[in-house]
C-alpha positions as CSV (number, residue, x, y, z in Angstrom):
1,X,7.4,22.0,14.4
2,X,8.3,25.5,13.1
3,X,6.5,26.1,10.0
4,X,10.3,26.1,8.3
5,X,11.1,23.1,10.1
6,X,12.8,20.7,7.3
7,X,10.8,17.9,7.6
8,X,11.6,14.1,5.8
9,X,8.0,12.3,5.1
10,X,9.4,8.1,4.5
11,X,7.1,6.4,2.0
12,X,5.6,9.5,0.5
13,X,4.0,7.6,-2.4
14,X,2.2,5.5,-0.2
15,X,-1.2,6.3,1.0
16,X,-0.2,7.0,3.9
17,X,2.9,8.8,3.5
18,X,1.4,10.9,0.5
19,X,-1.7,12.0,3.3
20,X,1.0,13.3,5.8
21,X,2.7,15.3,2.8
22,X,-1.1,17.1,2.4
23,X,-1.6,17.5,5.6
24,X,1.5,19.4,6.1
25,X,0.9,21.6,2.8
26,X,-3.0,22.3,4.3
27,X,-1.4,23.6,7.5
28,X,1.3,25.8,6.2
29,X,5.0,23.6,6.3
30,X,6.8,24.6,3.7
31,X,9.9,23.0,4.0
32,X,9.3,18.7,3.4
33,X,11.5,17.0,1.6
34,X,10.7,13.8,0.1
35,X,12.5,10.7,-1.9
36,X,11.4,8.2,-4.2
37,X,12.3,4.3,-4.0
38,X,14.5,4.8,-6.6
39,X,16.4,8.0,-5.5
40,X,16.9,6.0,-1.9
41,X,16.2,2.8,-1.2
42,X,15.4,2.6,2.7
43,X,16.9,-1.1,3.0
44,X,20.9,0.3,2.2
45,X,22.2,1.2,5.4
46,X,24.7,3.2,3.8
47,X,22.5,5.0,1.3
48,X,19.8,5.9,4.3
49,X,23.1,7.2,6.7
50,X,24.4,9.5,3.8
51,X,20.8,10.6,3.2
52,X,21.1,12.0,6.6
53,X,23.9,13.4,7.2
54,X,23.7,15.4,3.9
55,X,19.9,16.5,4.6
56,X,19.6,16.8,8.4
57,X,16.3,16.7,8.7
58,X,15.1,17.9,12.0
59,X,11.3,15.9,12.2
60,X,10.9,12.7,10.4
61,X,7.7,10.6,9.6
62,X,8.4,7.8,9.1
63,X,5.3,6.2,6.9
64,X,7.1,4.0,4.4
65,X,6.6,0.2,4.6
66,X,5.8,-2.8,2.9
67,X,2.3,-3.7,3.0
68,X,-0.1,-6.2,1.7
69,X,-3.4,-7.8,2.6
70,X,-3.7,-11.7,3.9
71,X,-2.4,-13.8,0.6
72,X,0.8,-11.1,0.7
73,X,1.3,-11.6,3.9
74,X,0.9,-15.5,4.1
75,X,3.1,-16.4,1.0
76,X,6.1,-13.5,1.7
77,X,6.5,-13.8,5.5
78,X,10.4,-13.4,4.8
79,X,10.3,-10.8,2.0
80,X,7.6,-8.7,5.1
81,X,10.0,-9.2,8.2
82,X,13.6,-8.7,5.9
83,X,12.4,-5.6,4.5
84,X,10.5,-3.7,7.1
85,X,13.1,-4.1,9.8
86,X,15.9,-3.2,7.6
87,X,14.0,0.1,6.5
88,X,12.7,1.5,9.8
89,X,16.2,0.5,11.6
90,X,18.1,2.1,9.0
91,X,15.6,5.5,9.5
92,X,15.3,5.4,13.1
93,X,19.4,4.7,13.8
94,X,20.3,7.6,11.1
95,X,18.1,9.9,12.4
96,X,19.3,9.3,15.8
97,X,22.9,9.2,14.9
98,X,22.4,12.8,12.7
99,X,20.4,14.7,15.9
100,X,16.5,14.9,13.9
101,X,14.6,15.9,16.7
102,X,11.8,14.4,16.8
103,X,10.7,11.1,14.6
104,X,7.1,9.5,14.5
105,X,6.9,6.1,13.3
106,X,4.4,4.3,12.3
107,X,2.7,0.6,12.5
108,X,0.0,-1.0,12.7
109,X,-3.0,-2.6,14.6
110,X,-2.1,-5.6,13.9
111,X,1.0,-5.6,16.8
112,X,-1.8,-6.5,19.2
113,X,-2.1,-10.3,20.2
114,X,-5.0,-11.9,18.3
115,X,-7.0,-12.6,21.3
116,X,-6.7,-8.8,23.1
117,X,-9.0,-7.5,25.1
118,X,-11.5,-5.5,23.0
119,X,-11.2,-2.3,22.4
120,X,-7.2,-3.1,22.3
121,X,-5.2,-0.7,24.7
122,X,-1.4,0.0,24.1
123,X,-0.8,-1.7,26.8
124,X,-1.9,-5.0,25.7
125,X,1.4,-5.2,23.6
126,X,3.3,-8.5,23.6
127,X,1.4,-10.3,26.1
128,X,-0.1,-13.1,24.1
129,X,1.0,-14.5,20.8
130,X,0.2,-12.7,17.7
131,X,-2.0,-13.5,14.4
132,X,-0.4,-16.1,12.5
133,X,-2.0,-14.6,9.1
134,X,0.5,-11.4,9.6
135,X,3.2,-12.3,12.5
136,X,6.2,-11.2,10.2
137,X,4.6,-8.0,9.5
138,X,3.8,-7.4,12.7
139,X,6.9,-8.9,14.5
140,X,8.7,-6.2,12.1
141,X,6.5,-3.3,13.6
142,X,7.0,-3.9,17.1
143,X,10.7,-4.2,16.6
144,X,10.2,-0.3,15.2
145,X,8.3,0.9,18.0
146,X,10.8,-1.0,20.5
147,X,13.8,0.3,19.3
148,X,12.1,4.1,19.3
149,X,11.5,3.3,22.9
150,X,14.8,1.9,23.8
151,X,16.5,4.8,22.1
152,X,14.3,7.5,24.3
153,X,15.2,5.6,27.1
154,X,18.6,5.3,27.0
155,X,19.9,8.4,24.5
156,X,17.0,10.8,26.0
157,X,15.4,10.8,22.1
158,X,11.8,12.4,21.1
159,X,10.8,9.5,19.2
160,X,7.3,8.2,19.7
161,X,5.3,5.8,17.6
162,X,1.3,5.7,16.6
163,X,-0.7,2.8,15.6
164,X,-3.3,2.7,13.0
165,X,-6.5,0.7,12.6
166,X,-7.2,-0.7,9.1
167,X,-6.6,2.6,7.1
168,X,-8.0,3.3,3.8
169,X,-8.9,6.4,1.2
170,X,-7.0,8.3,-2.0
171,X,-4.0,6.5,-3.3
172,X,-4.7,3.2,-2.2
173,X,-3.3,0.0,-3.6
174,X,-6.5,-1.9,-5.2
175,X,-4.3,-4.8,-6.7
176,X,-6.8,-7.9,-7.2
177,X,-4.9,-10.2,-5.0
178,X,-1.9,-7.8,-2.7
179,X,-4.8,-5.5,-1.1
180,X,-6.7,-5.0,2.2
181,X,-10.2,-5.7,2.3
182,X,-12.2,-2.4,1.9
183,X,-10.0,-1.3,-1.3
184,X,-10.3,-4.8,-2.6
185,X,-14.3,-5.0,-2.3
186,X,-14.0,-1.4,-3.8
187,X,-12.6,-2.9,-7.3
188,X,-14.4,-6.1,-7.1
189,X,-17.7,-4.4,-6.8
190,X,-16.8,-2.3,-9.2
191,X,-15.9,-4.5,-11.7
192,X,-19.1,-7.0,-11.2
193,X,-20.9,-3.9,-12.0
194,X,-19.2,-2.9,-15.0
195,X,-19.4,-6.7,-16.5
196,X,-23.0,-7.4,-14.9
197,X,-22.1,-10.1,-12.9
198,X,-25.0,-11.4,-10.8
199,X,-23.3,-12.6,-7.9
200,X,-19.6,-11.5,-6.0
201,X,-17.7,-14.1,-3.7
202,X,-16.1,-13.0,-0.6
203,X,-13.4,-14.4,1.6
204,X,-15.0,-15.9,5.2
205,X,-17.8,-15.8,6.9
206,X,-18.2,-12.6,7.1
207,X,-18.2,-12.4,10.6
208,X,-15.0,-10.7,11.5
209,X,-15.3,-7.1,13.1
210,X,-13.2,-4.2,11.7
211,X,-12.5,-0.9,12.8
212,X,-11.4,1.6,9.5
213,X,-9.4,4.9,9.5
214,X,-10.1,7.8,6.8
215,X,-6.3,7.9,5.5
216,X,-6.3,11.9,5.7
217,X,-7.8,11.6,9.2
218,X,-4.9,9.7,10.2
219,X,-2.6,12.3,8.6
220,X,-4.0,14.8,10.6
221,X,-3.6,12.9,14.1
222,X,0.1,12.0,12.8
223,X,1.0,15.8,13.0
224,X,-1.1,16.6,15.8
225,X,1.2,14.2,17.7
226,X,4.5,15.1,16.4
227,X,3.2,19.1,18.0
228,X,1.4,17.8,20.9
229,X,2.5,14.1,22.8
230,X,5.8,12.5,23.5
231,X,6.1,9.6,25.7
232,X,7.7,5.6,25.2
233,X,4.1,4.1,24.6
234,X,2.1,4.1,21.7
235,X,-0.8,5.7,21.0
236,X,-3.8,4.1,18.7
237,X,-5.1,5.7,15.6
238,X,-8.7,4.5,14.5
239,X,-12.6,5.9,15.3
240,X,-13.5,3.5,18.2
241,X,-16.3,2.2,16.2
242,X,-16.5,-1.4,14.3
243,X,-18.8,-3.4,12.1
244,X,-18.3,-6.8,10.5
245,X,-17.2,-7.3,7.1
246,X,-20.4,-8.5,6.2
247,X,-22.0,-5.0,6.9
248,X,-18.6,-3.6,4.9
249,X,-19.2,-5.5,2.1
250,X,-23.0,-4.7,1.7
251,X,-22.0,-1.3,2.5
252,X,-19.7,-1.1,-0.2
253,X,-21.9,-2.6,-2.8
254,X,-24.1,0.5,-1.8
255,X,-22.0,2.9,-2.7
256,X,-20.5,1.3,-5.8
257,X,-24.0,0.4,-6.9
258,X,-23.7,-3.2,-7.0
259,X,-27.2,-5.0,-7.2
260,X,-26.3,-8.5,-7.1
261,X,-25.5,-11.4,-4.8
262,X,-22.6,-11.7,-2.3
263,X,-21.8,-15.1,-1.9
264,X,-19.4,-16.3,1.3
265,X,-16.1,-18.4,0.7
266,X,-16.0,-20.3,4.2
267,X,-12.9,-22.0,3.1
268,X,-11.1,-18.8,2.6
269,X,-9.5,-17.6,6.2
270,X,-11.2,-14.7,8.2
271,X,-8.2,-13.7,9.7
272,X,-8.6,-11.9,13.6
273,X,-11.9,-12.1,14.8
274,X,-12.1,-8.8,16.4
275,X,-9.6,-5.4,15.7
276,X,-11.2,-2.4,17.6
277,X,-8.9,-0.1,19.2
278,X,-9.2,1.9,22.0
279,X,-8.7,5.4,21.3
280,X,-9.1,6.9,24.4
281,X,-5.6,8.0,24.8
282,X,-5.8,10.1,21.7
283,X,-9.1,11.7,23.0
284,X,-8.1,12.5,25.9
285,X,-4.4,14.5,24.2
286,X,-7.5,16.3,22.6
287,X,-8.1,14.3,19.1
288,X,-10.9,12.6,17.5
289,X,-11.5,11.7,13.6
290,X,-13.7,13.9,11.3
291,X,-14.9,11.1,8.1
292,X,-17.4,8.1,8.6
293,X,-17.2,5.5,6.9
294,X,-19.7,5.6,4.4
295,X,-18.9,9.1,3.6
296,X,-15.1,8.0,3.0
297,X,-15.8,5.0,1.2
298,X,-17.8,7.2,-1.4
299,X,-14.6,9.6,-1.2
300,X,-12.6,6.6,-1.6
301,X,-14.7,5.5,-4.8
302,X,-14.5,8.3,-6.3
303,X,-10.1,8.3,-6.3
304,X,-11.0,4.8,-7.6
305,X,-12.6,5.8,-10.5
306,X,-10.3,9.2,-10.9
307,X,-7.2,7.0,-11.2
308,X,-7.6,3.7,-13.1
309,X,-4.4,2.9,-13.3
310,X,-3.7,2.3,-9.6
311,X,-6.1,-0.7,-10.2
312,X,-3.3,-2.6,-11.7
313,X,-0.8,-2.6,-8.8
């Protein structure tokens, strides 16, 4: 990308989205155009082609999507699978049909079958069956990255795809019942602090292992690839390191300042037993992540407190 490049960032509100957008503006692109839900709405086929053939964009990332943690997912498996594939069809077809260059999508770890090999490779995609807890979601993302591939392969297109671990950091969603887990324990320990609550219950066991993904780190390996890799296959986003959400959780507590007790709900699900990715690909195109995890969460405490009001979405 030519600093002047016009460059679309889809889903520039979100935290991911809105971490590509500084990323860009930290290394000099001066040319990003952006659009709020309201000004386009990604799901109107006719909307999104128009969008494109007025704007031309010649690099696209495409971030926006609609997320939620394990109730979201659970109870609005239609509302997931209807509206992601209708928004990242709509952005991939238009940007093929209106000659953008190059276009990064992205999904998520949770495309991998639930029992992968661990760390998960790319090329563990699609051959056993997926987590039941997110299979719209997912189902949804691997239709993205599919139809990326299918277009390189039969229109010659620059469109390649990346795949993040569980991602958190600044403008997160920390809604009490619609979040992901570290941004969830974030509020909850924060408000058993606030109203002196002597003990916090968490979903599972606590056993499950998770791999997590400074959002701005991410960012930065999102334009590192859209300068530096093109290829059909995927490439994973995430540290290569794990922990279970027990050690999260007490970890969390730690930096919020949380003294009490953390009680288990074992009749709450755990979801996949084991997410790590294996990152190797990304190391070896010459990329590695910069924030651990403690240090982010503290980064990520401190956007909480900064900005109450994302607390009640």
């Amino acid at each position: 990308m030519e600093f002047s490049s016009k460059i679309y960032v889809a889903g520039h509100r979100g935290m991911v989205g809105s971490a590509i957008v500084r990323e860009l503006e930290r290394q000099g692109y001066t040319n990003i155009i952006t659009r709020t839900h309201a000004e386009l709405d990604l799901t109107n086929q006719e909307a999104v082609n128009s969008f494109f053939k007025e704007e031309r964009p010649e690099y696209v990332f495409l971030a926006a999507a609609k997320v939620g943690g394990i109730i979201a997912n659970q109870t609005a498996l239609a509302d997931f699978m209807y509206e992601n594939m209708m928004l990242e069809m709509n952005v991939i077809h238009a940007a093929w049909q209106n000659g953008c260059k190059k276009l990064e999508f992205l999904g998520s770890s949770c495309i991998y079958p639930r029992m992968a090999p661990q760390p998960m490779p790319e090329s563990c995609l699609l051959t056993s069956e997926l987590e039941k807890t997110n299979e719209a979601y997912a189902l949804a993302k691997i239709s993205g990255l599919k139809y990326c591939e299918y277009l390189n392969r039969q229109y010659g297109t620059d469109f390649i795809s990346l795949m993040p671990t569980n991602l958190y950091g600044p403008n997160d969603n920390y809604h009490p019942t619609h979040s992901h887990v570290l941004p969830a324990l974030i509020r909850r320990f924060h408000e058993a602090k606030e109203q002196g609550l002597g003990e916090v219950t968490c979903w599972g066991d606590g056993s499950p292992l998770r791999e997590f993904l400074y959002v701005d780190d991410l960012a930065n390996l999102c334009v590192f690839l859209m300068n530096n890799y093109s290829g059909n296959e995927t490439v994973n986003a995430g540290t290569g390191k794990e922990l279970s959400i027990k050690e999260l959780t007490e970890m969390v507590a730690k930096v919020v300042g949380y003294e009490g007790k953390i009680l288990w709900d074992t009749t709450k699900p755990n979801g996949t037993p084991r997410k790590l990715l294996d990152v190797s690909k990304a190391k070896s195109l010459g990329w590695t992540y910069r924030t651990e995890l403690e240090d982010g969460i503290r980064l990520s405490y401190q956007d909480f407190l900064n900005n109450p009001m994302r607390a009640e979405r």
